[in-house]
N, CA, C and O atoms as CSV, one atom per row, in Angstrom:
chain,resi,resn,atom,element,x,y,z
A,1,UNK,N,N,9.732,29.675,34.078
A,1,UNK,CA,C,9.474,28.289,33.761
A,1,UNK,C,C,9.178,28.107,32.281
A,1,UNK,O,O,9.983,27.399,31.675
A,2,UNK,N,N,8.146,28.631,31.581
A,2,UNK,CA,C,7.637,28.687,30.507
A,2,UNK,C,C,7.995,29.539,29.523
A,2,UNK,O,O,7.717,29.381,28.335
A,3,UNK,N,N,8.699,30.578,30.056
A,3,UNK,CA,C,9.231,31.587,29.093
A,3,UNK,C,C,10.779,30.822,28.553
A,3,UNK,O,O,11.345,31.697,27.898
A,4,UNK,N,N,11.622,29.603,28.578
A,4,UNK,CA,C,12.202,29.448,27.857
A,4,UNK,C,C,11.830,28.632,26.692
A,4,UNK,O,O,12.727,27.950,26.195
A,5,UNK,N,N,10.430,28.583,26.078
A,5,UNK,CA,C,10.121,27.729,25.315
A,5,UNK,C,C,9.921,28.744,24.244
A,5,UNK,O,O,10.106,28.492,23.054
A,6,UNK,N,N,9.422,30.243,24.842
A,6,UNK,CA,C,8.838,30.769,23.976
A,6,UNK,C,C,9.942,31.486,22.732
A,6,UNK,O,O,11.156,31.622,22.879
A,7,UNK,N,N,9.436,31.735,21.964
A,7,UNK,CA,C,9.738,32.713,20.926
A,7,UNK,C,C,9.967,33.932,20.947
A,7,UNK,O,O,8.947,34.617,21.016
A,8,UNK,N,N,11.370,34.738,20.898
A,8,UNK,CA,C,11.718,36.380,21.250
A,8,UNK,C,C,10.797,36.752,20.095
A,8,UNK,O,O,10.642,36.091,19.068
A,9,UNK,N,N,10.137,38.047,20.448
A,9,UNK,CA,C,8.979,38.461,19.492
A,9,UNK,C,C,10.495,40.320,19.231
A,9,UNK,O,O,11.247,40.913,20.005
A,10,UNK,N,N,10.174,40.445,17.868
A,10,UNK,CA,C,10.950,41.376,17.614
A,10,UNK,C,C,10.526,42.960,18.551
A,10,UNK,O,O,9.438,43.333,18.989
A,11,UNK,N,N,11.242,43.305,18.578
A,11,UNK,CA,C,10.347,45.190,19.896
A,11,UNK,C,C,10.315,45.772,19.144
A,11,UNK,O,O,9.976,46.794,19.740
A,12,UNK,N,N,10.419,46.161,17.779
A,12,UNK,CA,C,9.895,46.904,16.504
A,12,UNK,C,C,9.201,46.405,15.228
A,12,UNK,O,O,9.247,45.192,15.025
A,13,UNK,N,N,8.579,47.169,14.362
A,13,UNK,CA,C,7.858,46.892,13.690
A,13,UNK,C,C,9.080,46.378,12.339
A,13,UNK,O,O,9.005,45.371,11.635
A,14,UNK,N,N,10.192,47.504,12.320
A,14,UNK,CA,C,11.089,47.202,11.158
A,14,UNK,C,C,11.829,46.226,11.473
A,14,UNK,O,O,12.547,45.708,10.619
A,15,UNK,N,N,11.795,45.652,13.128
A,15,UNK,CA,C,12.477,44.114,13.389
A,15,UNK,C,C,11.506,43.020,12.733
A,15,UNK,O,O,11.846,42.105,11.983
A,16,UNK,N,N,10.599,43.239,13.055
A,16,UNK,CA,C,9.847,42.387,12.593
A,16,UNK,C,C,9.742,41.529,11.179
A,16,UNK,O,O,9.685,40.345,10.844
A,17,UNK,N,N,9.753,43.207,10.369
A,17,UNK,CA,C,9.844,42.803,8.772
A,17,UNK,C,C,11.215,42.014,8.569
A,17,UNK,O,O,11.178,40.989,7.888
A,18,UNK,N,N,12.223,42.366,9.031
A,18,UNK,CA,C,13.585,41.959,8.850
A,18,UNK,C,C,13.055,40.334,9.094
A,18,UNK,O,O,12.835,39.478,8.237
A,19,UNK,N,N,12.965,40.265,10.221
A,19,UNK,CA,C,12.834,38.847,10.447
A,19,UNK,C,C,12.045,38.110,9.481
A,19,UNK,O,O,12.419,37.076,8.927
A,20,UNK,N,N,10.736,38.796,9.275
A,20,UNK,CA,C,10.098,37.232,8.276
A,20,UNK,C,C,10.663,37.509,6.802
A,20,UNK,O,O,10.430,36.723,5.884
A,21,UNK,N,N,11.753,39.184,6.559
A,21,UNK,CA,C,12.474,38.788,5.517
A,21,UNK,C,C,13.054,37.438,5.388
A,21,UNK,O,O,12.647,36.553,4.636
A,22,UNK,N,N,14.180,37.370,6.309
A,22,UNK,CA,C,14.896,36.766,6.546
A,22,UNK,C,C,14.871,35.029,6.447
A,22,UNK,O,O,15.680,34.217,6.000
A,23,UNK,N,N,13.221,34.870,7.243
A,23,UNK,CA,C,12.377,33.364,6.991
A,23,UNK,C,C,12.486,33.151,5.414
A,23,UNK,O,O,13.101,32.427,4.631
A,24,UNK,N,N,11.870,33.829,5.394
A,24,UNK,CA,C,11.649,33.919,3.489
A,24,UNK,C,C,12.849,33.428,3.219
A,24,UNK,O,O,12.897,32.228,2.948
A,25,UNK,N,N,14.131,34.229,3.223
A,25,UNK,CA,C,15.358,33.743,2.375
A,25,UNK,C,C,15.799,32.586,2.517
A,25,UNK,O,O,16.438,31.888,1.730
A,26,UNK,N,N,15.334,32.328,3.866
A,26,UNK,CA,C,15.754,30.912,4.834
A,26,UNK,C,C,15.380,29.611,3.805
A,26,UNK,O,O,16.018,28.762,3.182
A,27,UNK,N,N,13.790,30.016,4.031
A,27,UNK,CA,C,12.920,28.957,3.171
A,27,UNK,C,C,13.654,28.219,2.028
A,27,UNK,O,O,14.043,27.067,1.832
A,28,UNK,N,N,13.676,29.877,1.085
A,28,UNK,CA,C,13.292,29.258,-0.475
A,28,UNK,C,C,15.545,28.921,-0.223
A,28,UNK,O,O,15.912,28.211,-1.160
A,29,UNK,N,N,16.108,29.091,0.221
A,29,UNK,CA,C,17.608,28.451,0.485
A,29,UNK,C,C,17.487,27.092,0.772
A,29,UNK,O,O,17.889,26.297,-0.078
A,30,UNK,N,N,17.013,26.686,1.798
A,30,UNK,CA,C,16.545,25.572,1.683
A,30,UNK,C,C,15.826,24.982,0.703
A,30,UNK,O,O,16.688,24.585,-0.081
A,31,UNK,N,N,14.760,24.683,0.272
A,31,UNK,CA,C,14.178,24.040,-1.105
A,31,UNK,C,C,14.901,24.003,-2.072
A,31,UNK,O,O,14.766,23.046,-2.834
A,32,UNK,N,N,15.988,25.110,-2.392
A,32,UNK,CA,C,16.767,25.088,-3.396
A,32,UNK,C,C,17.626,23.881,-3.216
A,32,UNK,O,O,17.773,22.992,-4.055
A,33,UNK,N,N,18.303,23.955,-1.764
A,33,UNK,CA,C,19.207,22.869,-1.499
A,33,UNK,C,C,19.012,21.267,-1.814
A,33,UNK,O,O,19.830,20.434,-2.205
A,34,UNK,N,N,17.370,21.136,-1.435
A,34,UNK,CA,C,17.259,19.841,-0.919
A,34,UNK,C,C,17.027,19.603,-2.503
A,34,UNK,O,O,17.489,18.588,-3.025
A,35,UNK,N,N,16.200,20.691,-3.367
A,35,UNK,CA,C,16.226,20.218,-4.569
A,35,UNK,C,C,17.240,19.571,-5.658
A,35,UNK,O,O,17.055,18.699,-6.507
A,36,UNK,N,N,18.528,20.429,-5.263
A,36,UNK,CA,C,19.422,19.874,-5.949
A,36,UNK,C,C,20.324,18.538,-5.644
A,36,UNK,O,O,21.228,18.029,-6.306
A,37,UNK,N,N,19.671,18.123,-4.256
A,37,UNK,CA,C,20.702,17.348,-3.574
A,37,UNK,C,C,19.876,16.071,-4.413
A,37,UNK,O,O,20.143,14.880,-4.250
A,38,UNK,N,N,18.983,16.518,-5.197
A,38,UNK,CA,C,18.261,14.943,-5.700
A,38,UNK,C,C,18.612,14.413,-7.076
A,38,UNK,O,O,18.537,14.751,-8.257
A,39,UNK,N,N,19.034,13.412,-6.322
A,39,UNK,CA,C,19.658,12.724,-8.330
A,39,UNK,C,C,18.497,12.338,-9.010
A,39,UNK,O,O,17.707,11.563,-8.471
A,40,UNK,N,N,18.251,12.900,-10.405
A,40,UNK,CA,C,16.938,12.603,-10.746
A,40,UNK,C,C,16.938,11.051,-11.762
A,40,UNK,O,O,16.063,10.262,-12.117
A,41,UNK,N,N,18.335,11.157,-11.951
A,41,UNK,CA,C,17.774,9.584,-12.099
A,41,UNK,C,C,17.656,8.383,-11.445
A,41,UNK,O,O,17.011,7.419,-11.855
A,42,UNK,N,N,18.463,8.467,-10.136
A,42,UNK,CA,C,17.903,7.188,-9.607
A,42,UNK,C,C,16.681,7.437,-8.881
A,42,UNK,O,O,16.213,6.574,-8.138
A,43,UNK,N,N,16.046,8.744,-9.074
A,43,UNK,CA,C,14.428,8.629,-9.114
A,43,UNK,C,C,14.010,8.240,-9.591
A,43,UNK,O,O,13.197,7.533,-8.995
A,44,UNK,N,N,13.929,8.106,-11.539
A,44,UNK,CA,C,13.553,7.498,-12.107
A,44,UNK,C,C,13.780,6.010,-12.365
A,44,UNK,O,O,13.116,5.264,-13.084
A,45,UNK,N,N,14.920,5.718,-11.587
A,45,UNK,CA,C,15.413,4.225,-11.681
A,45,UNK,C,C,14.656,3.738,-10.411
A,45,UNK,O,O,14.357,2.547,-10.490
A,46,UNK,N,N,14.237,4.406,-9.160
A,46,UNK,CA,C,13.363,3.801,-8.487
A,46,UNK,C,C,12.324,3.817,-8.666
A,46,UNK,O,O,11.761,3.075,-7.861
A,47,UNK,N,N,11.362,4.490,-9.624
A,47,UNK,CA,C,9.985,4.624,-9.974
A,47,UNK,C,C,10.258,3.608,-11.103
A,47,UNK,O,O,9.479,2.700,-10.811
A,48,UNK,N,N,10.670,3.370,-11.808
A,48,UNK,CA,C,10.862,2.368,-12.941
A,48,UNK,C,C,10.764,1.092,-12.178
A,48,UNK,O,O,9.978,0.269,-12.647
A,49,UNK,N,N,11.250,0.845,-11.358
A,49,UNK,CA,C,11.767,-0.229,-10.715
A,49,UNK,C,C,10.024,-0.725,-9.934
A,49,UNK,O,O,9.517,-1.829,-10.132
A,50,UNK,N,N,9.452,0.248,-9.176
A,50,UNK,CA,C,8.288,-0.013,-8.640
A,50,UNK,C,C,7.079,-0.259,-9.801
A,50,UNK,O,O,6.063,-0.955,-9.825
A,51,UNK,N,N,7.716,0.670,-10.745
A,51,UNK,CA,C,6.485,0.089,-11.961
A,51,UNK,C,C,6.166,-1.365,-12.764
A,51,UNK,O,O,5.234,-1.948,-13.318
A,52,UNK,N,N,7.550,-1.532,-12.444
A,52,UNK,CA,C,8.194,-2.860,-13.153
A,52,UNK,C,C,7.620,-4.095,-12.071
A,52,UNK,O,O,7.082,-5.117,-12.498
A,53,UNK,N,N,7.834,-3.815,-10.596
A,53,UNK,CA,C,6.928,-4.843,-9.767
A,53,UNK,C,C,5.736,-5.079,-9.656
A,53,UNK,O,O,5.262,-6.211,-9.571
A,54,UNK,N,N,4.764,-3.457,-9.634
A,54,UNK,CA,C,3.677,-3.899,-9.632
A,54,UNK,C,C,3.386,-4.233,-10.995
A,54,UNK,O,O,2.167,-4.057,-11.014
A,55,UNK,N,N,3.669,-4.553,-11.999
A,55,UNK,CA,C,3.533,-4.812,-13.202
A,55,UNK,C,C,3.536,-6.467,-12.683
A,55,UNK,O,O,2.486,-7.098,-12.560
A,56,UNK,N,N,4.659,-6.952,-12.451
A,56,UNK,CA,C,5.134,-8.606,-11.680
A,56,UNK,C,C,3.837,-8.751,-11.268
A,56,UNK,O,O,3.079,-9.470,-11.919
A,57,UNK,N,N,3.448,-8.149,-10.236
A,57,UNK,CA,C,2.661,-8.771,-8.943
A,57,UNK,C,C,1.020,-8.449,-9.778
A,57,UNK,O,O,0.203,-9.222,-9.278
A,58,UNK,N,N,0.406,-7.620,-10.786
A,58,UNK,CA,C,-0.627,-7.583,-11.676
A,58,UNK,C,C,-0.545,-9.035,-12.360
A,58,UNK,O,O,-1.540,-9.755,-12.439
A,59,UNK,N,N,0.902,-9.465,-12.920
A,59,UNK,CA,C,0.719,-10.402,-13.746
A,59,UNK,C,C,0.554,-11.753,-13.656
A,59,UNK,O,O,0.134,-12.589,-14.456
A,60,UNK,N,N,1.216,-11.857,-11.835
A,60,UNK,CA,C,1.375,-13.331,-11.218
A,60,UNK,C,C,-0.109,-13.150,-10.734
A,60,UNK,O,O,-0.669,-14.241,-10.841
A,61,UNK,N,N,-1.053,-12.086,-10.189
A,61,UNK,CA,C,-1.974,-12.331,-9.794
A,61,UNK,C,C,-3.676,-12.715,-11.104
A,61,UNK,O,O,-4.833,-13.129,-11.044
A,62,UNK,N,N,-2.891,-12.316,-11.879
A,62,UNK,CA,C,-3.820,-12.530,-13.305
A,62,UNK,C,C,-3.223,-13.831,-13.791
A,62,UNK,O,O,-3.719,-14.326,-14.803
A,63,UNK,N,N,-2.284,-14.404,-13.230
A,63,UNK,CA,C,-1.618,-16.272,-13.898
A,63,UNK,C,C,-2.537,-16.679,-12.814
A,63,UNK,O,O,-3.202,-17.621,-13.244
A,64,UNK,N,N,-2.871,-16.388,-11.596
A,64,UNK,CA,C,-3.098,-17.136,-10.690
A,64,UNK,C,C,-4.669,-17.392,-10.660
A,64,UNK,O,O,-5.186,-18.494,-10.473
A,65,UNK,N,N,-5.409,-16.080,-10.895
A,65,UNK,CA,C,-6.925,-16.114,-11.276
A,65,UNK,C,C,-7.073,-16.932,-12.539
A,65,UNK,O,O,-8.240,-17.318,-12.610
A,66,UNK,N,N,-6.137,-17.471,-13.863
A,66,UNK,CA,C,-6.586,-17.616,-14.934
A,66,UNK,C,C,-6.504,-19.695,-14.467
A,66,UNK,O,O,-7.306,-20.530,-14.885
A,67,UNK,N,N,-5.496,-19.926,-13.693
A,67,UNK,CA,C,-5.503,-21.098,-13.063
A,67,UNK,C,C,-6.372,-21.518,-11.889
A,67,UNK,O,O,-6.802,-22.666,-11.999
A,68,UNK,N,N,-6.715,-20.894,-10.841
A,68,UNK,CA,C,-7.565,-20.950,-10.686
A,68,UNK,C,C,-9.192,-21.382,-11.294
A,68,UNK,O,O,-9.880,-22.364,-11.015
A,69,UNK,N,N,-9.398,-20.516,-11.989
A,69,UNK,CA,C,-10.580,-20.433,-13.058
A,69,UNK,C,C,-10.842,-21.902,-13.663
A,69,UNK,O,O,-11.936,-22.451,-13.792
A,70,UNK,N,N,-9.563,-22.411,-14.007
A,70,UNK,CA,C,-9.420,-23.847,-14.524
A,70,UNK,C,C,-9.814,-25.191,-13.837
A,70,UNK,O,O,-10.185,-26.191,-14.452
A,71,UNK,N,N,-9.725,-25.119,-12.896
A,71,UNK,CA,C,-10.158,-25.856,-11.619
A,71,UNK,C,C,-11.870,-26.320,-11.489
A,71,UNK,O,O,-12.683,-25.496,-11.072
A,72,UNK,N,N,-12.167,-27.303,-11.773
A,72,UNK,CA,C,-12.680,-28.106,-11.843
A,72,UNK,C,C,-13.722,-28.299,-10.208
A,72,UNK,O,O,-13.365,-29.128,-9.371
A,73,UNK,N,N,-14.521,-27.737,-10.065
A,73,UNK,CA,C,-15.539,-28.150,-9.114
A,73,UNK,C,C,-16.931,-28.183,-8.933
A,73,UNK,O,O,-17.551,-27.233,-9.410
A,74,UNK,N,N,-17.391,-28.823,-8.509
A,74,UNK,CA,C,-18.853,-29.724,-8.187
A,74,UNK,C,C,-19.826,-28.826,-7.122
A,74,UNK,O,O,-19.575,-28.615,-5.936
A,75,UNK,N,N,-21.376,-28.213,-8.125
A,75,UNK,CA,C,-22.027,-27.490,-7.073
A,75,UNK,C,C,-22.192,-28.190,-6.072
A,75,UNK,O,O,-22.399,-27.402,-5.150
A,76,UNK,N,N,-22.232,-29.462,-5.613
A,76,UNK,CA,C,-22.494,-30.127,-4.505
A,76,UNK,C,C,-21.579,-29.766,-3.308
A,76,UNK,O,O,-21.900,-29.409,-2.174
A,77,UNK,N,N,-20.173,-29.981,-3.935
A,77,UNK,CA,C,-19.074,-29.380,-2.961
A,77,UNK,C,C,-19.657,-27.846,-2.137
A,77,UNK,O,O,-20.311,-27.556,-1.135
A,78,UNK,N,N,-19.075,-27.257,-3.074
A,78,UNK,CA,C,-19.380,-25.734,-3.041
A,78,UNK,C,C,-20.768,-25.662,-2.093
A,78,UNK,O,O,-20.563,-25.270,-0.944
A,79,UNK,N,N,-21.777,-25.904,-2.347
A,79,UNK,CA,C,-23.234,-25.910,-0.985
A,79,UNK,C,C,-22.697,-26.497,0.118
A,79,UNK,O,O,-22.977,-25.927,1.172
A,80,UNK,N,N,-21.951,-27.547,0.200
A,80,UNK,CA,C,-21.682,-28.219,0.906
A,80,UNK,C,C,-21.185,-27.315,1.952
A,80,UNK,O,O,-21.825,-26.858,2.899
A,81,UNK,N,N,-19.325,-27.025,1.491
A,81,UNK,CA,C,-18.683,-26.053,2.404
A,81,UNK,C,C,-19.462,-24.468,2.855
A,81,UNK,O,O,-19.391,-23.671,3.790
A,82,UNK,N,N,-20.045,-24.574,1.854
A,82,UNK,CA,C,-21.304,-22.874,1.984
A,82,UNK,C,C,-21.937,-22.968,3.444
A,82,UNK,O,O,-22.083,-22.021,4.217
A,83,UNK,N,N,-22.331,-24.485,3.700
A,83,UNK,CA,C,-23.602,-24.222,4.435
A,83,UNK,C,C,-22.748,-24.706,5.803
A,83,UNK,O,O,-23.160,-24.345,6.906
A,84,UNK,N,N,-21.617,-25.484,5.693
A,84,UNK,CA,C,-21.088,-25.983,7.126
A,84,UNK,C,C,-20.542,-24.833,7.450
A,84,UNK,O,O,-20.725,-24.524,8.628
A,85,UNK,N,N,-19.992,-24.160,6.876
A,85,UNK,CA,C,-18.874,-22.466,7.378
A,85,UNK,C,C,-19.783,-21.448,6.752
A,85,UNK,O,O,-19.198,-20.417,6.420
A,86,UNK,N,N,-21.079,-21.488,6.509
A,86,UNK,CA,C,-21.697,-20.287,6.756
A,86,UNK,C,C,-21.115,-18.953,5.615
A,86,UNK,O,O,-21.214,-17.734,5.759
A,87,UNK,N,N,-20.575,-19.652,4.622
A,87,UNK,CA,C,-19.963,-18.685,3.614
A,87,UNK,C,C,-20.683,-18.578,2.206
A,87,UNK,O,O,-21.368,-19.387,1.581
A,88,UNK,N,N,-20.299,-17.353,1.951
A,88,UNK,CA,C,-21.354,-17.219,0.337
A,88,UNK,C,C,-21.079,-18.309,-0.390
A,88,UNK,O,O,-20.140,-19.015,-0.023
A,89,UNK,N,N,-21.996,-18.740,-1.810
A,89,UNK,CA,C,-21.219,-19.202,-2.645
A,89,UNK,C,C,-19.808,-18.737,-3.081
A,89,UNK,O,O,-18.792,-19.242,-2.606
A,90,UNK,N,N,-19.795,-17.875,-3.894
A,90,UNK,CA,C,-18.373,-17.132,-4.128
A,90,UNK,C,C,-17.038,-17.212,-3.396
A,90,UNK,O,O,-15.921,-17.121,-3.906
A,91,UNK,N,N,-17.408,-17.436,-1.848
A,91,UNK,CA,C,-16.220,-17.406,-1.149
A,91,UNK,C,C,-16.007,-19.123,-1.143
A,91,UNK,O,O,-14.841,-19.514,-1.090
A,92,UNK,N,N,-16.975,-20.030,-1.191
A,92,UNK,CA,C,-16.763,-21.364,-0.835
A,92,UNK,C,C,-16.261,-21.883,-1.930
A,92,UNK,O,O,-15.543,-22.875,-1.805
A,93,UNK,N,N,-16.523,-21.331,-3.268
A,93,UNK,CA,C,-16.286,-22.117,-4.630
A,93,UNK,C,C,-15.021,-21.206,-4.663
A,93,UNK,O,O,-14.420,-21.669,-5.634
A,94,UNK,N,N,-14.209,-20.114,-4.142
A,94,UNK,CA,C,-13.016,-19.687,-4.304
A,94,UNK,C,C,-11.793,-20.744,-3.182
A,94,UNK,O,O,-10.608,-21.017,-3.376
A,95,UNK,N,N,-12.546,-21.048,-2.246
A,95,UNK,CA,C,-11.877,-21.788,-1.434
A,95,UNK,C,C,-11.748,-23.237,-1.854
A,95,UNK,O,O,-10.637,-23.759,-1.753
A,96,UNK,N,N,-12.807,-23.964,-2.332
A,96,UNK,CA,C,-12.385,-25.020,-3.241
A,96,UNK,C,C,-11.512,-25.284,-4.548
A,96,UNK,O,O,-11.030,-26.344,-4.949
A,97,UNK,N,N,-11.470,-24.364,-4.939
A,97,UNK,CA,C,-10.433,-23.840,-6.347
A,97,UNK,C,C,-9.210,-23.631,-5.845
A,97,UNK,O,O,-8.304,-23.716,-6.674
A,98,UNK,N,N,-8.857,-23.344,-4.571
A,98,UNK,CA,C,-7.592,-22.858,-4.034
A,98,UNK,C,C,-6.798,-24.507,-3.850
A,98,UNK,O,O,-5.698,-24.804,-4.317
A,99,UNK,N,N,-7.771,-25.479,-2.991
A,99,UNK,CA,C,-7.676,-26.166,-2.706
A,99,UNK,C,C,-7.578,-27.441,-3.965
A,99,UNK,O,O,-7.530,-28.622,-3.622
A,100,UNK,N,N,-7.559,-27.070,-5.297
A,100,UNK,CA,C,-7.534,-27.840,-6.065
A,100,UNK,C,C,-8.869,-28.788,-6.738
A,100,UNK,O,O,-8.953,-29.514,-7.728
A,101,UNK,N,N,-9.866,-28.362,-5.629
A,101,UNK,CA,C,-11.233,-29.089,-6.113
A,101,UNK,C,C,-11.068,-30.146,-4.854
A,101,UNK,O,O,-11.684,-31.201,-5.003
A,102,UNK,N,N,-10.461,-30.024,-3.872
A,102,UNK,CA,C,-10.675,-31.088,-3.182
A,102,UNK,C,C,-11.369,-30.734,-1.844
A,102,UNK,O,O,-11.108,-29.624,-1.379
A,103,UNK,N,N,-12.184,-31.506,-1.195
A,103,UNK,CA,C,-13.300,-31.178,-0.718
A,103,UNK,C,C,-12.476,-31.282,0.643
A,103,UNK,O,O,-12.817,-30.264,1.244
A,104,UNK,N,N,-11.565,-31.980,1.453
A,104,UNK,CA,C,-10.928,-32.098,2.908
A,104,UNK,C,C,-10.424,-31.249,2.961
A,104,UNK,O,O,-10.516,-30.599,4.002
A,105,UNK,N,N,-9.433,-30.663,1.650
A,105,UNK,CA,C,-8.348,-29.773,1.711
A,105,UNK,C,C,-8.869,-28.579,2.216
A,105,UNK,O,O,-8.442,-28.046,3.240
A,106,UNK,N,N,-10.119,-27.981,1.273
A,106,UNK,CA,C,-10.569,-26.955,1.331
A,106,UNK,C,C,-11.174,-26.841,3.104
A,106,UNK,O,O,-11.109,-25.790,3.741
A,107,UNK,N,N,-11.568,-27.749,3.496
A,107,UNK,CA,C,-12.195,-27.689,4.940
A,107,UNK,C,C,-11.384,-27.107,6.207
A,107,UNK,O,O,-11.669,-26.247,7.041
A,108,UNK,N,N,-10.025,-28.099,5.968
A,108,UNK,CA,C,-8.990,-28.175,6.677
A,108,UNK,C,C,-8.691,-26.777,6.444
A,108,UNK,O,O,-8.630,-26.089,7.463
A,109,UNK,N,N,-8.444,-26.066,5.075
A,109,UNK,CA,C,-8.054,-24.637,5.718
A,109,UNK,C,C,-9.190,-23.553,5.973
A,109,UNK,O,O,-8.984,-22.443,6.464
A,110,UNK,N,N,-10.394,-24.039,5.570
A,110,UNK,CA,C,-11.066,-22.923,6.219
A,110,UNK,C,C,-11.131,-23.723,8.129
A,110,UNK,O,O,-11.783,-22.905,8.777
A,111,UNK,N,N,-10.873,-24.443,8.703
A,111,UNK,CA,C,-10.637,-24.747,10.205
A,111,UNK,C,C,-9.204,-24.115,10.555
A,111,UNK,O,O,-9.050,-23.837,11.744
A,112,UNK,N,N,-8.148,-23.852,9.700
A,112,UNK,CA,C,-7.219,-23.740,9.965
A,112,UNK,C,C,-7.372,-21.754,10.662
A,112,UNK,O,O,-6.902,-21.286,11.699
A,113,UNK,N,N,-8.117,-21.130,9.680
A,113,UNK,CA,C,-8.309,-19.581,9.616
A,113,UNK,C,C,-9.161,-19.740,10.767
A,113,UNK,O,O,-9.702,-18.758,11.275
């Protein structure tokens, strides 16, 4: 039942060596292969390429904090939404800024989440 899963074990000691010779040659034949099968520049054209996005997505998210930031709101607001949804300042005055400074907008999507 179980003995076709297993592994023939060599019946000598000089089978033995042969064999994990043999692994060995196996191995480093392989690595050689897969190494060469790699074009190294459209490695570098895909690492370029990912550097180049998260570069995008650093820069739209630093346009978006610097607009944000600009946004115009009232500590009254901000306590306001704090204390009905139970949220820090920080998160309520980020949610009003999202919302443009407007006090329904911002409500409506924290009901929406």
């Amino acid at each position: 039942m179980g003995e076709e899963n297993e592994v023939e074990k060599p019946s000598t000691r000089e089978a033995g060596e042969t064999a994990a010779a043999m692994d060995k040659v196996t191995d480093v034949h392989e690595e050689k292969e897969m190494s060469s099968k790699v074009d190294r520049s459209k490695v570098q054209q895909a690492m370029a390429k990912l550097a180049a996005e998260q570069a995008a997505r650093a820069e739209a998210a630093r346009l978006q904090e610097k607009e944000l930031a600009a946004v115009k709101v009232a500590k009254e607001d901000v306590e306001l939404i704090a204390q009905q949804f139970n949220l820090d300042r920080k998160r309520a005055e980020r949610c009003l800024r999202e919302a443009k400074g407007d006090v329904r907008a911002a409500m409506h999507e924290l009901l929406r989440v």
